[in-house]
N, C-alpha and C positions, 0 to 999 in steps of 0.2 A: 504494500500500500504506500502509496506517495504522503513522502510525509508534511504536505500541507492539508492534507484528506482530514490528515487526525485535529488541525484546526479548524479546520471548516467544514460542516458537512454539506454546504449547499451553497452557491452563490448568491448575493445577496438581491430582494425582490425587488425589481422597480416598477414594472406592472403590476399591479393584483387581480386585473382583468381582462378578458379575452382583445377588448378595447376596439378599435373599427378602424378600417381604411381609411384615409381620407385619397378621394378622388378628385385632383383638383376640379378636372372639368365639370363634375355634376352639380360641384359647390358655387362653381362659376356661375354655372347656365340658370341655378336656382337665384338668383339674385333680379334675374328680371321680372318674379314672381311678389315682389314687394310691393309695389305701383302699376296698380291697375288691372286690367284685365282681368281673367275670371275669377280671381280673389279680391276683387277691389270692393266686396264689402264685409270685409274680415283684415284687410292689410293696411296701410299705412292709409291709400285714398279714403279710407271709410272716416277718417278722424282727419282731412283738412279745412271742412267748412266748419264751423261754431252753427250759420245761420245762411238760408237760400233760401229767396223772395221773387220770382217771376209775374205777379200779377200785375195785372193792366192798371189795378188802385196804385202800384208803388213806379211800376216801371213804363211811362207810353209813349208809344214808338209815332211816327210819324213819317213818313217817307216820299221821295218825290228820284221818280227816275229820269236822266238826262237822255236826249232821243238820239239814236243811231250807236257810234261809236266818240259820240264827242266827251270831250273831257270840260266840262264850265269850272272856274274859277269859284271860290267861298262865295261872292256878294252877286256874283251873275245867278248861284244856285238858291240864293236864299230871297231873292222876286219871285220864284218860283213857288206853285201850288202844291201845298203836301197833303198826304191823304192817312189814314189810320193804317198801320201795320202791326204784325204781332210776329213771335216765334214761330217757327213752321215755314213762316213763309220762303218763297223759292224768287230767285231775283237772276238776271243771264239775258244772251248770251255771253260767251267770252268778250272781253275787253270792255264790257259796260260798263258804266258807273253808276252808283246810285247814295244820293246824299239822305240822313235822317237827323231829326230831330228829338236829342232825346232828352225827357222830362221826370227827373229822381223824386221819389218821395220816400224821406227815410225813416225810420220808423226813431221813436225819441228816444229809448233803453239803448239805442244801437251807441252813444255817446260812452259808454262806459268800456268800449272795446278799443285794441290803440289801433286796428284799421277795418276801415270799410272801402272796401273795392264794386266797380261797374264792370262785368265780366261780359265780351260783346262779342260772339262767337260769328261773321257772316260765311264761313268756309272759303274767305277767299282773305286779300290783303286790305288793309282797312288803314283812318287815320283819324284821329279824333281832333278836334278844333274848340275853342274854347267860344262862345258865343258869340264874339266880337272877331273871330277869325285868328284867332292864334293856333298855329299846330301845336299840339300836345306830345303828339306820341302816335308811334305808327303800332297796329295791330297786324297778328299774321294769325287768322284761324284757319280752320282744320285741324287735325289728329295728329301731325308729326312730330317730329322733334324737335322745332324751329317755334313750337304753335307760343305765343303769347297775345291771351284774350285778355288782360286784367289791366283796367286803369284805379288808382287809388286815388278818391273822392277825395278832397282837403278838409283839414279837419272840421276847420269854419263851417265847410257847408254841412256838417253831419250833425253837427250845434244849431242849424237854423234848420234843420231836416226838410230842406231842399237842394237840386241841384238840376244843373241843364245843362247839356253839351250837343255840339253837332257833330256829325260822323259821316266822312264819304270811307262807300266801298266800293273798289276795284275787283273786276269778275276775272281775276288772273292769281296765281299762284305763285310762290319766291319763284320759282322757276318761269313763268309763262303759261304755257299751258301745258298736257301731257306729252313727254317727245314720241309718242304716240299717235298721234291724233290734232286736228287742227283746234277742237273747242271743248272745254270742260262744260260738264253736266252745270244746270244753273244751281248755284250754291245753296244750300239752305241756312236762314238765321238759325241757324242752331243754341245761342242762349243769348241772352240779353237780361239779367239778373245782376239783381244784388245782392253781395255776399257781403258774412263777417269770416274771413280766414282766419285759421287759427294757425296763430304765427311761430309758438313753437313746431309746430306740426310742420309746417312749410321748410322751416329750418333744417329741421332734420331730416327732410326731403332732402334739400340742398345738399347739406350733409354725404346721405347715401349717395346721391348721385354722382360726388366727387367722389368720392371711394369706387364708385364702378370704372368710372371712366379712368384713375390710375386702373386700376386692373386692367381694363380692355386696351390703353394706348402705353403703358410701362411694357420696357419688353419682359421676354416672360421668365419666369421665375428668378425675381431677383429680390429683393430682399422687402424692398418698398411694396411692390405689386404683391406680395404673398402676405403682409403685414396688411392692405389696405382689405383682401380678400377676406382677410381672418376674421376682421372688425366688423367689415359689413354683414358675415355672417351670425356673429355675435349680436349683431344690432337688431338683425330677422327673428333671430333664438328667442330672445327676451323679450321681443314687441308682445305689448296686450292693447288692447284699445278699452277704453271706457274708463283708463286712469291714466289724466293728466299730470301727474307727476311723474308716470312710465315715460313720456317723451323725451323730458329733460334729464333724466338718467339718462336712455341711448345716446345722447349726446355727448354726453359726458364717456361712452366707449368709445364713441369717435375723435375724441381727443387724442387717444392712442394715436394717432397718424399725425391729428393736425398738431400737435401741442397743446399742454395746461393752457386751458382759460384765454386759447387763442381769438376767440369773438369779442369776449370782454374789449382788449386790445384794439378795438375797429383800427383805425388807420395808422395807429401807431407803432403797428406791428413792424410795419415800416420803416421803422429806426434802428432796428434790429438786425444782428448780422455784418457783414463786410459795408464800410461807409462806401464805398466807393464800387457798384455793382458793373461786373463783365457783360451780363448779359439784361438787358431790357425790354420787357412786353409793356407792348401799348394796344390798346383796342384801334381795331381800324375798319371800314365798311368799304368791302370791294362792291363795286357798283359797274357792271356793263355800262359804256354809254348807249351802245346798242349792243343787242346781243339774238334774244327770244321773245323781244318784245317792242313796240312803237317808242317812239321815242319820249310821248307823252306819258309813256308807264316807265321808264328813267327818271322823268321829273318830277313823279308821284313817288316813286321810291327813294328817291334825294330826299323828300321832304319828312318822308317817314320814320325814315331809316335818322338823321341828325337830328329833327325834334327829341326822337328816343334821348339819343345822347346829350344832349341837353336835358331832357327832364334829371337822367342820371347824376349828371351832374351838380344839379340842385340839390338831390338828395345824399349824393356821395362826393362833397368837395376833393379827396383827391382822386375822384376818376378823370382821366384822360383819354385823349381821342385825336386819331389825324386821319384826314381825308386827303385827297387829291383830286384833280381835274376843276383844271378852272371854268370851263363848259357847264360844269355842275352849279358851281355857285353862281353863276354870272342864273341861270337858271330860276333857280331859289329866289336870288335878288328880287327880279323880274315878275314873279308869278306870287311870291312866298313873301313879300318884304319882312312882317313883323318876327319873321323866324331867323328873317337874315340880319338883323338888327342885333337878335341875342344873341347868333352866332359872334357876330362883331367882338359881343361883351365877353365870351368866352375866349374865343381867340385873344383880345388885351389881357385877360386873367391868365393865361396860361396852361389851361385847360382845352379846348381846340385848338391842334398843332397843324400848320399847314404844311404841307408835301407836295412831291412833283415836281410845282415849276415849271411846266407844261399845260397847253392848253386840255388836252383828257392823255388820256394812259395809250400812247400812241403803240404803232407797231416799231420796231426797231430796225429793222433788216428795207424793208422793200424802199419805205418813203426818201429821196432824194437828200440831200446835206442841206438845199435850201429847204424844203420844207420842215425837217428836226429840227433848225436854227428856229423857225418861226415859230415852232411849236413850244421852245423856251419862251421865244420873246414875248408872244403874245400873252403867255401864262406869269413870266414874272411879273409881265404889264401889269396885268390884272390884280395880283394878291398885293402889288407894292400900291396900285391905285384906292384898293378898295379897305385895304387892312394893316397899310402903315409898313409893311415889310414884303419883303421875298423871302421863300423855300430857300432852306440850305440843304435840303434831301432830295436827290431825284429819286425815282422811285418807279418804279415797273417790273410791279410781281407776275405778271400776266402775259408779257409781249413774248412772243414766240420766235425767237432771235434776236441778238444784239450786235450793233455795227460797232466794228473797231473803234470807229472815231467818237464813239460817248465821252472816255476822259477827258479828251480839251472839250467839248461841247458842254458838256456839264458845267467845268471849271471855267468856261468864259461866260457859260450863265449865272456865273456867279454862288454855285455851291459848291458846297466838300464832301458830300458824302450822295454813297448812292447804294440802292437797294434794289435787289429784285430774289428772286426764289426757283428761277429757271434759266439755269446757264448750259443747258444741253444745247 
């Protein structure tokens, strides 16, 4: 007998049970069963509204459709005759527009919640206007992953439990219409309600869905990606619904990834780390000037698409943002003034960052050396006319070849830096 036998007669236990596989994949693929679909009234969707009100006493719709394929401006649309519309209704074909009138009544108890949103479902791309013609914010309904139906009432009006906004929708999709097909099915208002969210619940929405998306875009199995997996499984394990204090625990396992009491922290998270950071995300909205769409659905999604980022920025003083293409805002100006005005205010604060320097996001390769020199000049024209400076970024993430001669062309435009994401 080996004489370590007569010490020990058995190696010591670290399982004490048969215990289980873990199979990443099935742990993975279970994560898209949290939100929605055929468990979405037992999963997290069952616990994000507090309160939904669709009735014609709280929410009335109003509607007036524009004839043929034309696009009317806010004050050309609102001469016009509107008629009673509700949910259900079906509005088309492709590329139509159609402006509403909508009129909040909020209920008085709703004052003691911190938000009340206007949730405005047309299945198509939407923008909301403030009574006197201010864009708001652009909406994109339907079901995909892009969808954002929800504008959040100001406090004031939910204190005086009324509210009223105008709303054109575009009978076209982020994309245009099906690359299938020339016309989409005419959209249905699918909601038009007002909700109280409940804003822990959303949170840890958020939450999960950053832990998926490390999972699904980290490469794979590495130490982050398997950590983010772990949590969001944890966070499925211990969900209950009908106890609000259960939410704010899961949050608290999602700390594991993001850091202690990293929300607390809002912006100041930011201080934190290396002073001096290598690499830099900014938000940015790639915009066809043409693409899959008329050119009047380019001008409707300019306006859509940087109202958003303005309202954000109200709410989130350090969000930023940079756009490009002088065509765009010369656009905006022209059609959109009171939006291009706050652009103005944002761009002096330093929060709207201007890019390009170019008249739009040209091709590189085919156009001529006089026409790319024009396409500086006319764009620096532009942003040093209208907004006190010029672009030190050229920028073309998009153009499908690059002529040798960018470097001096840039640098006698007058910029230092340049960007794009396709140098094949």
């Amino acid at each position: 007998m080996c004489s370590h036998s007569q010490n020990q007669k058995h190696y010591p236990e670290l399982n004490y049970g048969t215990g289980a596989k873990w199979i990443k994949s099935l742990t993975q693929n279970r994560l898209s069963t949290f939100l929605g679909g055929h468990f979405q009234d037992v999963n997290l969707s069952s616990v994000l509204y507090t309160h939904h009100i669709d009735s014609s006493h709280h929410v009335d719709l109003q509607v007036w459709s524009a004839p043929g394929l034309t696009k009317p401006l806010f004050h050309e649309a609102m001469k016009q005759e509107f008629k009673p519309a509700k949910k259900g209704d079906s509005f088309g074909p492709s590329w139509t527009n159609h402006w509403w009138k909508v009129t909040l009544k909020i209920p008085s108890y709703w004052q003691q919640y911190e938000r009340v949103q206007f949730e405005f479902d047309p299945g198509c791309e939407a923008m909301i206007f403030s009574t006197d013609g201010v864009p708001l914010q652009g909406i994109t309904g339907g079901y995909g992953g892009d969808r954002r139906v929800e504008y959040i009432i100001p406090p004031q009006a939910v204190r005086d439990g009324k509210y009223a906004v105008v709303i054109e929708s575009s009978c076209n999709g982020m994309f245009g219409v099906p690359w299938d097909g020339d016309i989409i099915a005419p959209p249905d208002l699918a909601s038009a309600d007002l909700v109280v969210p409940n804003q822990d619940a959303w949170h840890l929405m958020w939450d999960f869905t950053t832990l998926r998306e490390i999972v699904d875009t980290v490469p794979g199995n590495t130490a982050l990606q398997n950590k983010a997996l772990v949590t969001a499984n944890k966070i499925m394990n211990a969900f209950t619904s009908g106890d609000p204090e259960n939410i704010k625990r899961l949050r608290g396992i999602a700390e594991d990834v993001f850091g202690k009491g990293w929300y607390a922290k809002g912006d100041k998270i930011y201080n934190e780390g290396p002073k001096k950071a290598q690499i830099v995300g900014i938000s940015y909205c790639h915009i066809d000037t043409a693409w899959l769409w008329p050119y009047s659905v380019t001008q409707q999604k300019t306006a859509r698409s940087w109202s958003t980022q303005i309202d954000l920025m109200e709410r989130y003083p350090e969000h930023r943002f940079a756009c490009s293409q002088a065509q765009q805002f010369k656009w905006l100006e022209e059609q959109y003034p009171p939006l291009f005005e706050r652009i103005k205010k944002k761009v002096a604060s330093g929060q709207f960052h201007l890019i390009g320097g170019s008249w739009v996001e040209n091709d590189g390769n085919m156009p001529s050396g006089e026409a790319l020199v024009r396409q500086f000049l006319y764009g620096q024209r532009y942003f040093e006319s209208r907004f006190g400076k010029r672009c030190e970024t050229a920028w073309l993430p998009d153009s499908f070849g690059l002529t040798a001669a960018y470097p001096q062309l840039i640098r006698d435009a007058g910029m230092k830096y340049f960007f794009t994401q396709k140098l094949s």
